[in-house]
TIVEX-367363 format. One record per residue (C-alpha): residue in three letters; residue number from 1; x, y, z. Coordinates in nm, 3 decimals. Layout:
<atoms>
+------+-----+---------+---------+---------+
! rest !  nr !      xx !      yy !      zz !
+------+-----+---------+---------+---------+
!  ALA ! NUM !       X !       Y !       Z !
...
+------+-----+---------+---------+---------+
</atoms>
This chain:
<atoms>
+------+-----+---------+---------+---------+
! rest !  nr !      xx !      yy !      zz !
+------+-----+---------+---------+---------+
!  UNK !   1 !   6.304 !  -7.181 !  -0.492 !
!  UNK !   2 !   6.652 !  -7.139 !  -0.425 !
!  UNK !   3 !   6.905 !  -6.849 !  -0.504 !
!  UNK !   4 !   7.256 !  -6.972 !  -0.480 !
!  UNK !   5 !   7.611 !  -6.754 !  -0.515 !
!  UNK !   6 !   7.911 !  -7.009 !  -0.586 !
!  UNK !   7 !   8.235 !  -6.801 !  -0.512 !
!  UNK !   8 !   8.539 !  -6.955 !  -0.670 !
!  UNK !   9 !   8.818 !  -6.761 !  -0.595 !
!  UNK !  10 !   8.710 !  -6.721 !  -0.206 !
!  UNK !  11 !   8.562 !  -7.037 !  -0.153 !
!  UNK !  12 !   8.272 !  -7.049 !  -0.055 !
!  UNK !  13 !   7.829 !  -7.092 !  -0.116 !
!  UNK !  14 !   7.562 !  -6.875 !  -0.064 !
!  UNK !  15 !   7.231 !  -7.010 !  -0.048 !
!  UNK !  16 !   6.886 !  -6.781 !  -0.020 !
!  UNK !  17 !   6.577 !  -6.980 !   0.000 !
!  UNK !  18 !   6.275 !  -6.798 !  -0.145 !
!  UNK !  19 !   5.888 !  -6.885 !   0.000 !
!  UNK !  20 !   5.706 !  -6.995 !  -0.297 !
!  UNK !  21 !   5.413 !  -6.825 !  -0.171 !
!  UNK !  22 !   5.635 !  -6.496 !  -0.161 !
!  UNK !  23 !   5.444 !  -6.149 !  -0.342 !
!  UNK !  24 !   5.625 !  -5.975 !  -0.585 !
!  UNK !  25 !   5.607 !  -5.838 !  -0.932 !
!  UNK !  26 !   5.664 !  -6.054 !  -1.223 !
!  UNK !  27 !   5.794 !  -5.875 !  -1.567 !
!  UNK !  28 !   5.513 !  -5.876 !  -1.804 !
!  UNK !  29 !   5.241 !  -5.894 !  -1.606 !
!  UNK !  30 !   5.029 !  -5.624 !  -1.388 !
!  UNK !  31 !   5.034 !  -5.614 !  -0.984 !
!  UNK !  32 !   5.187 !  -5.867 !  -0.734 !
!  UNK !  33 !   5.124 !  -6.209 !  -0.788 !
!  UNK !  34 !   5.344 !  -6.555 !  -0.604 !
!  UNK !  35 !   5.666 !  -6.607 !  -0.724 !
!  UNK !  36 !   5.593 !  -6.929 !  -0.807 !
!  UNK !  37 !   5.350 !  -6.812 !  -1.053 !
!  UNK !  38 !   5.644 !  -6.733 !  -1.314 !
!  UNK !  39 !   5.747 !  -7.101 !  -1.370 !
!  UNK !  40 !   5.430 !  -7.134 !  -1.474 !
!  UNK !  41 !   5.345 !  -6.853 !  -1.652 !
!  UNK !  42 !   5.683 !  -6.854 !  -1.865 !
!  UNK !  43 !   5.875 !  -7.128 !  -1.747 !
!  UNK !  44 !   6.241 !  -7.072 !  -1.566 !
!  UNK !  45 !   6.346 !  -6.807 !  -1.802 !
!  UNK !  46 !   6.062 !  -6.554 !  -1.665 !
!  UNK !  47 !   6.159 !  -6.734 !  -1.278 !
!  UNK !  48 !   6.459 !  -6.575 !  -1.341 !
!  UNK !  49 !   6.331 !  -6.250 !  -1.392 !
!  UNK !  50 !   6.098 !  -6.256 !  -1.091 !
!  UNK !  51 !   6.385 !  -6.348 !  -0.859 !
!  UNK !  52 !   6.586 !  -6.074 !  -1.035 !
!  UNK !  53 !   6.287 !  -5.844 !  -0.972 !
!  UNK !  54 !   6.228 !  -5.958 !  -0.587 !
!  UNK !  55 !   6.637 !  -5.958 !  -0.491 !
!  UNK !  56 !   6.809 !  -5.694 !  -0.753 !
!  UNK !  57 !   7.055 !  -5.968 !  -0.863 !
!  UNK !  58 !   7.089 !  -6.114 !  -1.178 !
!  UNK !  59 !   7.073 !  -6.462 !  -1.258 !
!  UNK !  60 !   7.335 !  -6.619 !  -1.448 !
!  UNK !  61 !   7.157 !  -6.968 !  -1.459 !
!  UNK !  62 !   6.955 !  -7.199 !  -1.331 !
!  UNK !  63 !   6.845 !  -7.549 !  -1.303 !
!  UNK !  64 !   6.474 !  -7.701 !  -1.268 !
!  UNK !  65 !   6.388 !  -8.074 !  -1.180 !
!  UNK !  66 !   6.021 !  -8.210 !  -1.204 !
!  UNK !  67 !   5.910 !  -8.422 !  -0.924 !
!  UNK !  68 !   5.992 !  -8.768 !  -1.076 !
!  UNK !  69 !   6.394 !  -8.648 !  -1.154 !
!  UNK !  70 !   6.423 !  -8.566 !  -0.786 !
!  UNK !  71 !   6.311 !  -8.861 !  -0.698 !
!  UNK !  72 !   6.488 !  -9.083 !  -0.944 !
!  UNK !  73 !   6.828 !  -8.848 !  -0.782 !
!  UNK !  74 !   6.750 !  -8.962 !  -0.452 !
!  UNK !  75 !   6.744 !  -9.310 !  -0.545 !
!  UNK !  76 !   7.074 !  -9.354 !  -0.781 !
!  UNK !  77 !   7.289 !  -9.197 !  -0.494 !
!  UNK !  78 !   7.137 !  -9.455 !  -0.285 !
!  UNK !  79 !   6.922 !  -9.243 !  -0.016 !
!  UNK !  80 !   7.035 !  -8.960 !   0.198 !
!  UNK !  81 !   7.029 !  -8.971 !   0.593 !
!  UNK !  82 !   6.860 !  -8.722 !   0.699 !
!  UNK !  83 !   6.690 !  -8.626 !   1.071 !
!  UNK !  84 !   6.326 !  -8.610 !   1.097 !
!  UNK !  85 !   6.228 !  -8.375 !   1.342 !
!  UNK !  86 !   5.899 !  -8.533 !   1.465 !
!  UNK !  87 !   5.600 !  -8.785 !   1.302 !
!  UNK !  88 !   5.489 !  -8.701 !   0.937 !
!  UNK !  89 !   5.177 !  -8.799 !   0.792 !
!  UNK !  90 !   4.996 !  -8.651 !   0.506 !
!  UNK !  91 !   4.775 !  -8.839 !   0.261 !
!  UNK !  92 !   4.678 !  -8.686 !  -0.080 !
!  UNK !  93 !   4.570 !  -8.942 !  -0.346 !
!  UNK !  94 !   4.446 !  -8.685 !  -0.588 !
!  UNK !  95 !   4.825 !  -8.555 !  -0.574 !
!  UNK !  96 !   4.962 !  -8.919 !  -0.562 !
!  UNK !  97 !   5.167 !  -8.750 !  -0.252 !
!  UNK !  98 !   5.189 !  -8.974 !   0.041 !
!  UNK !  99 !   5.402 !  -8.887 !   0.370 !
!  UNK ! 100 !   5.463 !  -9.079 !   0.641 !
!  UNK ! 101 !   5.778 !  -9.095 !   0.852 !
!  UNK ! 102 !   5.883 !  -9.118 !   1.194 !
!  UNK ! 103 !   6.099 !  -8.911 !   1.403 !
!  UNK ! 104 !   6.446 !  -8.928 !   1.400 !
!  UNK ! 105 !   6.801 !  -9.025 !   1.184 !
!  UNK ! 106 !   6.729 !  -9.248 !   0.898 !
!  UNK ! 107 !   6.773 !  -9.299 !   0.552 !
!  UNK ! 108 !   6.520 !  -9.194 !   0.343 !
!  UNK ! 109 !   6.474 !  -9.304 !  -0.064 !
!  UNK ! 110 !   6.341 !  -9.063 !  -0.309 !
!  UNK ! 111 !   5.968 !  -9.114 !  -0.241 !
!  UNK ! 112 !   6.051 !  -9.061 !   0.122 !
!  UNK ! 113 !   6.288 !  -8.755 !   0.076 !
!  UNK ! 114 !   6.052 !  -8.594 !  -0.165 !
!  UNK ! 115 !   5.788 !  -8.666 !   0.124 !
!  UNK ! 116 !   6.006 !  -8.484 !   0.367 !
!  UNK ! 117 !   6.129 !  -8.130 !   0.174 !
!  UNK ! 118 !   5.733 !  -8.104 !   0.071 !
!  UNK ! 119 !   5.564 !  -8.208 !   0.378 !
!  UNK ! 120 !   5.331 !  -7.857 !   0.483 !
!  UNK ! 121 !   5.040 !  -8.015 !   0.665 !
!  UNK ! 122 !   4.919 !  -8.302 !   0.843 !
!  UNK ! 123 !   4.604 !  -8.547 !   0.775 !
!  UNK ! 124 !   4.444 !  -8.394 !   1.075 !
!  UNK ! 125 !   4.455 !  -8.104 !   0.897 !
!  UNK ! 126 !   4.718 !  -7.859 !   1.100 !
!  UNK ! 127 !   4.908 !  -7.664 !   0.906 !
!  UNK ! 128 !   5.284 !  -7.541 !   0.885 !
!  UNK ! 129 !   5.446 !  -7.193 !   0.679 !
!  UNK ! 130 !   5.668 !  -7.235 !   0.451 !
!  UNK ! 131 !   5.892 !  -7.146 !   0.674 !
!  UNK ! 132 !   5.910 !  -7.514 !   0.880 !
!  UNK ! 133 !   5.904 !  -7.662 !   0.529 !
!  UNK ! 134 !   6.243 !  -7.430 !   0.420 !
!  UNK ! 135 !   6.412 !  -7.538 !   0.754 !
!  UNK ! 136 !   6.374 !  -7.914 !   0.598 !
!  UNK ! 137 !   6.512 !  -7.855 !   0.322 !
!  UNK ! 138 !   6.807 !  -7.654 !   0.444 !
!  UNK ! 139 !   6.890 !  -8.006 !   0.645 !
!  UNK ! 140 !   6.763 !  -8.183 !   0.279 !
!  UNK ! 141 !   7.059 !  -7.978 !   0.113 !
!  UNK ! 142 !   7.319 !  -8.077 !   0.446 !
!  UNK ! 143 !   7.269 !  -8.402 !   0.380 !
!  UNK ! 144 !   7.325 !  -8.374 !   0.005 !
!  UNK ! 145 !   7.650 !  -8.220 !   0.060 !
!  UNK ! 146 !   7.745 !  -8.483 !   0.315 !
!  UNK ! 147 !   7.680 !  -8.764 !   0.082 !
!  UNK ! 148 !   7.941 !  -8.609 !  -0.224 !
!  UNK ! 149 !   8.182 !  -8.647 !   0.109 !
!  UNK ! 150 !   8.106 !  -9.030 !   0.027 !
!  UNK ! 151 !   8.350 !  -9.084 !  -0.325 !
!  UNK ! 152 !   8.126 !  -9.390 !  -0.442 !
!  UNK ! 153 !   7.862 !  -9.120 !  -0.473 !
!  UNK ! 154 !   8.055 !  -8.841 !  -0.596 !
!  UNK ! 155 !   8.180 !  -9.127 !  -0.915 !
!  UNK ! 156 !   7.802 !  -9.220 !  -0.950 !
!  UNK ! 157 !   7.661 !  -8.842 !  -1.043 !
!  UNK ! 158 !   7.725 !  -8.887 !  -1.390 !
!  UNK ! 159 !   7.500 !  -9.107 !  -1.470 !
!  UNK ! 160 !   7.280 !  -9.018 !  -1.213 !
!  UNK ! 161 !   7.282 !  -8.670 !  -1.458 !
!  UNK ! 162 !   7.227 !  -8.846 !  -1.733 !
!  UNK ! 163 !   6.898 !  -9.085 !  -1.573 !
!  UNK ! 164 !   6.764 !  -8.711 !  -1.509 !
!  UNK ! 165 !   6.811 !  -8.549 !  -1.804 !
!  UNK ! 166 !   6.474 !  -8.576 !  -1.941 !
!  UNK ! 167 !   6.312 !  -8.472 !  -1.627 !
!  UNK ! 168 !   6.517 !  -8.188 !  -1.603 !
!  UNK ! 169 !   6.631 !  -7.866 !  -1.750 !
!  UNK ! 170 !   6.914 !  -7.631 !  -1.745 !
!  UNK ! 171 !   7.149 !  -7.348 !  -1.869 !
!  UNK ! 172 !   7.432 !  -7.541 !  -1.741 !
!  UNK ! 173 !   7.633 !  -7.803 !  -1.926 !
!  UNK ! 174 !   7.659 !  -8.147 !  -1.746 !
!  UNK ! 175 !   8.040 !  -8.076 !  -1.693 !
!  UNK ! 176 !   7.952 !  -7.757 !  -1.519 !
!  UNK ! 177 !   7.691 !  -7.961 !  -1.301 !
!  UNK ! 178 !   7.945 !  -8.146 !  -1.224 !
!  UNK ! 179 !   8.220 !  -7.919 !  -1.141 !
!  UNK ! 180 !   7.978 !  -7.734 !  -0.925 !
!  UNK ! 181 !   7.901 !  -8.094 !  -0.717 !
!  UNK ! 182 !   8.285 !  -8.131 !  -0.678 !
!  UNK ! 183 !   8.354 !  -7.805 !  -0.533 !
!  UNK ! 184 !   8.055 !  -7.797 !  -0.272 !
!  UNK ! 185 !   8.239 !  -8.153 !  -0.122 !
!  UNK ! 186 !   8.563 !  -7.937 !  -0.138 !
!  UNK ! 187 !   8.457 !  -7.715 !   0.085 !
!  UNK ! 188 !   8.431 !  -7.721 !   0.484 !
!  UNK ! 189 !   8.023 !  -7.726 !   0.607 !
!  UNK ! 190 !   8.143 !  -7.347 !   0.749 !
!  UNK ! 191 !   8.184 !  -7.212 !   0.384 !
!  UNK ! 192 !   7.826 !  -7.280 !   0.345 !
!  UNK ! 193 !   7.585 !  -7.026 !   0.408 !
!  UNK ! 194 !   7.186 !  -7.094 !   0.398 !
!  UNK ! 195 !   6.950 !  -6.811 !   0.462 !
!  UNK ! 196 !   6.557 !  -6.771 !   0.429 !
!  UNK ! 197 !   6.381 !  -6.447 !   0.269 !
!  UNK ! 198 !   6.342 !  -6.210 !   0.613 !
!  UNK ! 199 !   5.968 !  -6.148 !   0.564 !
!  UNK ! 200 !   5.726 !  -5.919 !   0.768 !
!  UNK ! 201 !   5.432 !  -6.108 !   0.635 !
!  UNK ! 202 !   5.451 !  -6.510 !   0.721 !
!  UNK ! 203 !   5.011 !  -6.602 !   0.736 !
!  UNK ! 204 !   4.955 !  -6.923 !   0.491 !
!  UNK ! 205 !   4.803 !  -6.742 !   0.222 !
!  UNK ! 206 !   5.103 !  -6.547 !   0.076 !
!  UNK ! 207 !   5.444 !  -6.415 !   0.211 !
!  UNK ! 208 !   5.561 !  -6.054 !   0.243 !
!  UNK ! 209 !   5.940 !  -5.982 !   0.173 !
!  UNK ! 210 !   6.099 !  -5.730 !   0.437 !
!  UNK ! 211 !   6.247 !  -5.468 !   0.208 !
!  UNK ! 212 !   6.530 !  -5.358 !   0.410 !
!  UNK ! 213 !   6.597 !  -5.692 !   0.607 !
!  UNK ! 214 !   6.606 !  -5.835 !   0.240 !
!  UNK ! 215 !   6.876 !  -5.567 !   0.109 !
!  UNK ! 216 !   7.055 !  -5.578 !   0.359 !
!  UNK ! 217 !   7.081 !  -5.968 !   0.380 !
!  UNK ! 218 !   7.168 !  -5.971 !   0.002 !
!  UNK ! 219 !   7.387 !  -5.761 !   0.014 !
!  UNK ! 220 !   7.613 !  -5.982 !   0.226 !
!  UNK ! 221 !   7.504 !  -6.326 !   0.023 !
!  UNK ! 222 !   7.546 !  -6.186 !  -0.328 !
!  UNK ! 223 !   7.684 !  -5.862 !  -0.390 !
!  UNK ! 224 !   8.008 !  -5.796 !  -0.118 !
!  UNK ! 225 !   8.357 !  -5.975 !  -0.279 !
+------+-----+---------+---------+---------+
</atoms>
């Protein structure tokens, strides 16, 4: 789950990944529960609330692909390079999710990129917090904005929008999708900021938000002009 501030007049993106697996309270129901939890419970309108909840800032909108959409993405922008940062193998039929890449630079398609922002555990069975898995897809995101560098790409994303539409859904026009994909390739890599939830809680069951790390952190993504 990502929280992102796109600044207009000064130029720049903020960007605050959220653990999935992050405790908070979600409007409407009782006690703490996963973030992640309010997709499901009330789809993105009620994830909207949650993050509200967890950060104190509102949400203006927001935009939620399904698995297949990302993938399809991937694949009509013709594969991002990305750098794996050692040997990934994971196996889960019952999921249909099946990871393995090697170390290093390469190109991945969407099954492969997919395999690499969701990648948490290996078929030997060691594990990873959500925190390795948020690092990925901070370079995932990099390598996004690098492509819309590429123009080819950057004239494809219309229709790439429109292959996703059904697999996707959004408060935002396609227009505004796609003024918001040509001012991230506007801007210099240094006008992009991504940040991960400080948490004093980081075991594999659930994530604990720091409270004052978290203000304090917000404060200088969303709320300072």
């Amino acid at each position: 789950m990502l929280l992102a501030h796109v600044d207009f007049r000064n130029r720049h993106v903020n960007i605050l990944s959220i653990p999935r697996d992050t405790l908070t309270r979600i409007p409407g129901y009782r006690g703490r529960r996963r973030i992640s939890y309010a997709n499901a419970l009330g789809g993105p309108e009620l994830a909207k609330k949650a993050v509200a909840e967890l950060t104190a800032v509102p949400v203006d909108h927001y935009v939620l692909i399904n698995f297949e959409g990302f993938e399809k993405a991937i694949d009509a922008i013709g594969g991002l390079e990305v750098t794996v940062d050692k040997q990934l193998d994971y196996d889960d039929n019952w999921g249909n999710l099946h990871i393995h890449l090697k170390p290093g630079r390469q190109t991945l398609n969407g099954e492969q990129a997919m395999g690499f922002v969701r990648y948490r555990q290996s078929n030997s069975g060691e594990g990873e917090s959500d925190f390795v898995r948020i690092s990925r897809q901070h370079e995932f995101l990099r390598a996004a904005r690098a492509k819309l560098a590429d123009p080819q790409a950057l004239l494809r994303l219309p229709r790439v929008l429109d292959t996703v539409a059904s697999d996707t859904q959004s408060s935002l026009t396609m227009s505004q999708m796609l003024c918001l994909a040509a001012f991230a390739k506007s801007l210099p890599s240094s006008s992009i900021r991504m940040e991960t939830l400080p948490a004093i809680s980081k075991n594999t069951i659930f994530v604990k938000a720091d409270p004052d790390a978290t203000e304090k952190l917000v404060q200088e993504l969303f709320l300072q002009n």
